[in-house]
C-alpha positions, 0 to 999 in steps of 0.5 A: 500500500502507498504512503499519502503524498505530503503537500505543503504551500508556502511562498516562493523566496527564490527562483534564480535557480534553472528549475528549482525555487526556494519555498519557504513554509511557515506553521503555527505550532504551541510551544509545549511547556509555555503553551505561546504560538510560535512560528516557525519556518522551513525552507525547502527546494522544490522542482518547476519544470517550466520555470513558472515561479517567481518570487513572491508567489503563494505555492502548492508543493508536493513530496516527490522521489529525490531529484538532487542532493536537496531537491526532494520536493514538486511544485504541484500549482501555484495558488497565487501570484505576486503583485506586480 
């Protein structure tokens, strides 16, 4: 039986890459002994085929095999783009 893909969606804050964007991902979790909202973030790489992204724009990524030493993550849609 196959593992359910994991999706993030997060923002694009790099795309000088040749098909690869820099998406960074921010969740909103408890800290557990103090019981505040804490941020926090994750930076990761993902694959776009076409070169599509640009910064700034709001992405749905999705698990995918490794495609490089870092790249472990597709950039399924974007969701929305920057302004401007």
């Amino acid at each position: 039986m196959r593992a359910r893909v994991k999706r993030r969606e997060g923002i694009v804050v790099s795309a000088k890459m040749r098909k690869t964007v820099v998406v960074i991902v921010e969740r909103l979790v408890q800290h557990p002994k103090y019981g505040k909202r804490v941020h926090l973030r994750a930076r990761f790489k993902a694959h776009d085929e076409q070169s599509q992204c640009r910064e700034g724009d709001r992405v749905l990524i999705i698990e995918s095999r490794p495609l490089s030493k870092d790249k472990r993550w597709r950039v399924s849609k974007i969701l929305a783009r920057a302004a401007g």
